[in-house]
Every structure is written in structure tokens, then in C-alpha cells.
One Martini backbone bead per residue (centre of mass of N, CA, C, O) as a GRO file, in nm:
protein
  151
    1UNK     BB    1  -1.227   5.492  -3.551
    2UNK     BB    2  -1.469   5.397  -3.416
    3UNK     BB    3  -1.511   5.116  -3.503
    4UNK     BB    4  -1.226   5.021  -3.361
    5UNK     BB    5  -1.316   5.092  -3.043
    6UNK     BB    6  -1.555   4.917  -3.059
    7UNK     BB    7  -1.352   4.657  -3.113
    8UNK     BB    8  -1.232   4.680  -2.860
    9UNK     BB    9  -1.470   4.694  -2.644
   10UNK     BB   10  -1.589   4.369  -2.761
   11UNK     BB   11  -1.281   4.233  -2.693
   12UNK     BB   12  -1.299   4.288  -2.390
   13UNK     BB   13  -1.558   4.219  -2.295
   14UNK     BB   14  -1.511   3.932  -2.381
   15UNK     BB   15  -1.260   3.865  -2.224
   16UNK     BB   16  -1.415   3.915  -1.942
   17UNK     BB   17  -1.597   3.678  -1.968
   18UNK     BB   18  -1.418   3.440  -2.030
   19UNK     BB   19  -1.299   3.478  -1.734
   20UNK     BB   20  -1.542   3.468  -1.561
   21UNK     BB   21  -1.627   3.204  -1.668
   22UNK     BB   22  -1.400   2.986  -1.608
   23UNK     BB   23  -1.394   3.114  -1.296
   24UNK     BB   24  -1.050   3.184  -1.175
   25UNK     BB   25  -0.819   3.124  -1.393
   26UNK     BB   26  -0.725   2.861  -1.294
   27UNK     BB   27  -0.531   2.605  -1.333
   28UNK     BB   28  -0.528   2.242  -1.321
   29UNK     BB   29  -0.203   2.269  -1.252
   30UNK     BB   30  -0.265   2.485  -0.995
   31UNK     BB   31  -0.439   2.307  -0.854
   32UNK     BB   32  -0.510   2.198  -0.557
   33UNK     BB   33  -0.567   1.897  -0.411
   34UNK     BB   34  -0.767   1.777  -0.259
   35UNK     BB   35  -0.773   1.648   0.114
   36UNK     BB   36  -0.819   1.367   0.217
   37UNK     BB   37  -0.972   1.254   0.516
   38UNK     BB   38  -0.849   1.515   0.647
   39UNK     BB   39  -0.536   1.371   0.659
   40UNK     BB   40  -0.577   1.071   0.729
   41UNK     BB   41  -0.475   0.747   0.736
   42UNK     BB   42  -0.606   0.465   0.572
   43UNK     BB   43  -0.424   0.256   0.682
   44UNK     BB   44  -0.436   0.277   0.982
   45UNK     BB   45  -0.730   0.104   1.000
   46UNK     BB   46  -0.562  -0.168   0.929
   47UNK     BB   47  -0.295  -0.179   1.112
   48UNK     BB   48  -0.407   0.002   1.395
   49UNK     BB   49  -0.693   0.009   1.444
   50UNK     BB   50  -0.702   0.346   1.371
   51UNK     BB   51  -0.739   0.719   1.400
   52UNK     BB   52  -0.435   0.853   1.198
   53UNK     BB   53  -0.278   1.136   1.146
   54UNK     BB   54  -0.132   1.248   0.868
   55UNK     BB   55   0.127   1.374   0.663
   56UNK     BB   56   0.342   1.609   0.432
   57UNK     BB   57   0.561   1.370   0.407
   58UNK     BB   58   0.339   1.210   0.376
   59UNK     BB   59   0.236   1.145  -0.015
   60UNK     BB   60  -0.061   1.104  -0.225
   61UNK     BB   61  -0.203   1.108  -0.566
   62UNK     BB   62  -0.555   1.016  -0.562
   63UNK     BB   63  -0.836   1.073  -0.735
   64UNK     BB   64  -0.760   1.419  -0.679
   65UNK     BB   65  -0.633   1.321  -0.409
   66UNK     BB   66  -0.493   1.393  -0.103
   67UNK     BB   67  -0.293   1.195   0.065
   68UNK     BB   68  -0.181   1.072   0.427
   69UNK     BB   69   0.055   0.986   0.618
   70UNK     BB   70   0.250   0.781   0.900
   71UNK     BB   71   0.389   0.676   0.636
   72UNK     BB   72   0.624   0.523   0.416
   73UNK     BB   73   0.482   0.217   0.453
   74UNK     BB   74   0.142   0.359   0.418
   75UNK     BB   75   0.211   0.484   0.131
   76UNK     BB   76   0.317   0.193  -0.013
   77UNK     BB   77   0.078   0.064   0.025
   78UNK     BB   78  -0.116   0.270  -0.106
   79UNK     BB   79   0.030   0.262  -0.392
   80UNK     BB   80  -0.014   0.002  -0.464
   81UNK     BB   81  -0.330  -0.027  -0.305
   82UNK     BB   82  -0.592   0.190  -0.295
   83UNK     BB   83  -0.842  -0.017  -0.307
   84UNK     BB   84  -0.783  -0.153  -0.017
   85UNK     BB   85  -0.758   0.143   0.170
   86UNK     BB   86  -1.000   0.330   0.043
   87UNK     BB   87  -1.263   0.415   0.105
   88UNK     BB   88  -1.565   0.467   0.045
   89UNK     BB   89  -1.698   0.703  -0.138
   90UNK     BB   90  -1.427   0.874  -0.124
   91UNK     BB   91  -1.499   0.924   0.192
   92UNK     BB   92  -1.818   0.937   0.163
   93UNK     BB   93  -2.083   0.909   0.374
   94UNK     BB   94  -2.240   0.586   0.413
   95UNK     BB   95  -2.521   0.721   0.504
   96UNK     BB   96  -2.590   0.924   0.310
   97UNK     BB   97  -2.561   0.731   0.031
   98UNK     BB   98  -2.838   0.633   0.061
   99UNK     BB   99  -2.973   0.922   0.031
  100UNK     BB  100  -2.813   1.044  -0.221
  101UNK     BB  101  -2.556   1.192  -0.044
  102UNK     BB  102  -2.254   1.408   0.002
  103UNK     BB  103  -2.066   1.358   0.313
  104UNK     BB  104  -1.857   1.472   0.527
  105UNK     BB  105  -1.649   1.346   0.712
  106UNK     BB  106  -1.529   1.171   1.030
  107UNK     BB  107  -1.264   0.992   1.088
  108UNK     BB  108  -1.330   0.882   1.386
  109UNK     BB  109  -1.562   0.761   1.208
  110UNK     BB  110  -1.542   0.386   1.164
  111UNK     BB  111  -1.585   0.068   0.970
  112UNK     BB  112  -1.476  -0.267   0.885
  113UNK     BB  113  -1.642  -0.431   0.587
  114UNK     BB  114  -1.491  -0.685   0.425
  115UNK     BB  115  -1.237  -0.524   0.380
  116UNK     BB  116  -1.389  -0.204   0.431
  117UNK     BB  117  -1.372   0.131   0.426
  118UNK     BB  118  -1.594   0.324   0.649
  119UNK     BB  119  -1.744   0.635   0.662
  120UNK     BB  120  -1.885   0.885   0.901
  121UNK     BB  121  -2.033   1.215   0.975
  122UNK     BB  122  -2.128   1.073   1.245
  123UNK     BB  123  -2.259   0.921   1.522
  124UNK     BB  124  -2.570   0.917   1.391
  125UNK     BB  125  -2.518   0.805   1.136
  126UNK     BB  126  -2.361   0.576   1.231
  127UNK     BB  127  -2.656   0.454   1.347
  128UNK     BB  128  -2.810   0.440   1.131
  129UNK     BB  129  -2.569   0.265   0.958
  130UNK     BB  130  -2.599  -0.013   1.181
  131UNK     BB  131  -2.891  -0.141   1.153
  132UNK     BB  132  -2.798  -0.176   0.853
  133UNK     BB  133  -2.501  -0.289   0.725
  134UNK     BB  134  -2.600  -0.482   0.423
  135UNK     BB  135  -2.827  -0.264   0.357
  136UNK     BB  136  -2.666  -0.007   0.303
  137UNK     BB  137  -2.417  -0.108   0.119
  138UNK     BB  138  -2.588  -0.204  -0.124
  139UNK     BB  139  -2.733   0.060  -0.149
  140UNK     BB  140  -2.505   0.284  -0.194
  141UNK     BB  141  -2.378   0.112  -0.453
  142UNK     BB  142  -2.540   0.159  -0.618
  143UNK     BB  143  -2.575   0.512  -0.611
  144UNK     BB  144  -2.286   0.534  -0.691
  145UNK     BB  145  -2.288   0.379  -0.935
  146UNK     BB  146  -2.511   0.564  -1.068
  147UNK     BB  147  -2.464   0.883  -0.988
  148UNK     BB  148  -2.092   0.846  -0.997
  149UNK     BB  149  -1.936   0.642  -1.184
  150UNK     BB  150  -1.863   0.422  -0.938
  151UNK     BB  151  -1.735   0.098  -0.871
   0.00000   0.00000   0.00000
């Protein structure tokens, strides 16, 4: 009866390392997608050229995040070609990637350079960024593509 005890105990305690290590417990499916670029609209940058806060009532699930639109019309634009409308480096700070980190962006700061929506976390960000702006475009690209195996 002891050794029963025993092995009820290290049956336990193993159940409960095991939930401890998984993390949260919450499966994959269950994970509601990150919110990509704050909410606020890819293609409107495009279309409208400015930035403007999307809808949950207009939305896309694309790269493991939720996209926001202001319009039906730039949600179906956004489904059709995701990487024509989508910032680079996934929405993080193209000043940031210079430096091999990233950096959660300000969607007000923001701008397209051949055709290709670059975000930056700050207007001081995005002066350092724009000091050279296909010297840094080229040095983030390399990083991204070499450290998060994008692009």
C-alpha cells in the first residue's frame, strides 16, 4: 500500500511539472493571434496614404497575426497579396533592425520606400533611419533575413 502512495505521489507530482513546463496550459488553438501593427490598417498606408486604425469587425489572419482593416474593400486588397500591403520585418522597427532587435513600432511613424511599407518605433528612430535609408534598408534586410529566417 505504501509503494502505491508512493507512486500516486511522483505520478502527481510529474502531472504537475508537466503543466508547469507546457507554459499556460492554453493550447495552440485556444491562443488568440497577436493584434499586428496596434490595430491600425496595411493598406491604408497604400491607398489612403496615411495612417489609419482598422476594425475587428474587418479582419485577416495572416503570419500568426490578427491584421485590422478600415474597409472590406482594403481587407480583400490585404487577402489577395499580403506581402504587397504588409510592413517589412513583420512590423517591427526598421531603425531597430539595423541593430539586430526588435522593436514594437508606432504605426504613425511610418514609410514607403519602393513600393514597401517600413514602421518605425519613434519619430528619433525613424530620424536615425532615414539618415540613410537604403544603407539601412539593405543592413535590416541581411539581419532579418540571417537572425529570424524571413524574408
Amino acid at each position: 500500500m505504501r509503494a502505491l502512495n508512493a507512486a500516486k505521489g511522483i505520478l502527481a507530482y510529474l502531472s504537475l511539472f508537466l503543466v508547469l513546463a507546457a507554459g499556460s496550459g492554453v493550447t495552440a488553438a485556444e491562443q488568440k493571434p497577436e493584434l499586428a501593427i496596434k490595430g491600425y490598417d496595411a493598406v491604408a498606408y497604400f491607398k489612403a496614404g496615411k495612417a489609419m486604425k482598422g476594425s475587428g469587425s474587418f479582419t485577416f489572419l495572416w503570419h500568426d497575426m490578427t491584421w485590422h482593416f478600415s474597409s472590406k474593400e482594403n481587407r480583400d486588397l490585404f487577402a489577395a497579396s499580403p506581402g504587397k500591403y504588409a510592413p517589412q520585418y513583420d512590423g517591427y522597427c526598421a531603425w531597430a533592425m539595423t541593430e539586430s532587435r526588435l522593436a514594437i513600432t508606432d504605426p504613425e511613424v511610418w514609410k514607403i520606400v519602393d513600393g514597401k511599407l517600413y514602421l518605425n518605433c519613434s519619430r528619433e528612430a525613424y530620424e536615425k533611419w532615414s539618415r540613410d535609408i537604403p544603407g539601412h534598408i539593405k543592413k535590416a534586410d541581411a539581419i532579418w533575413k540571417e537572425k529570424f529566417g524571413k524574408k
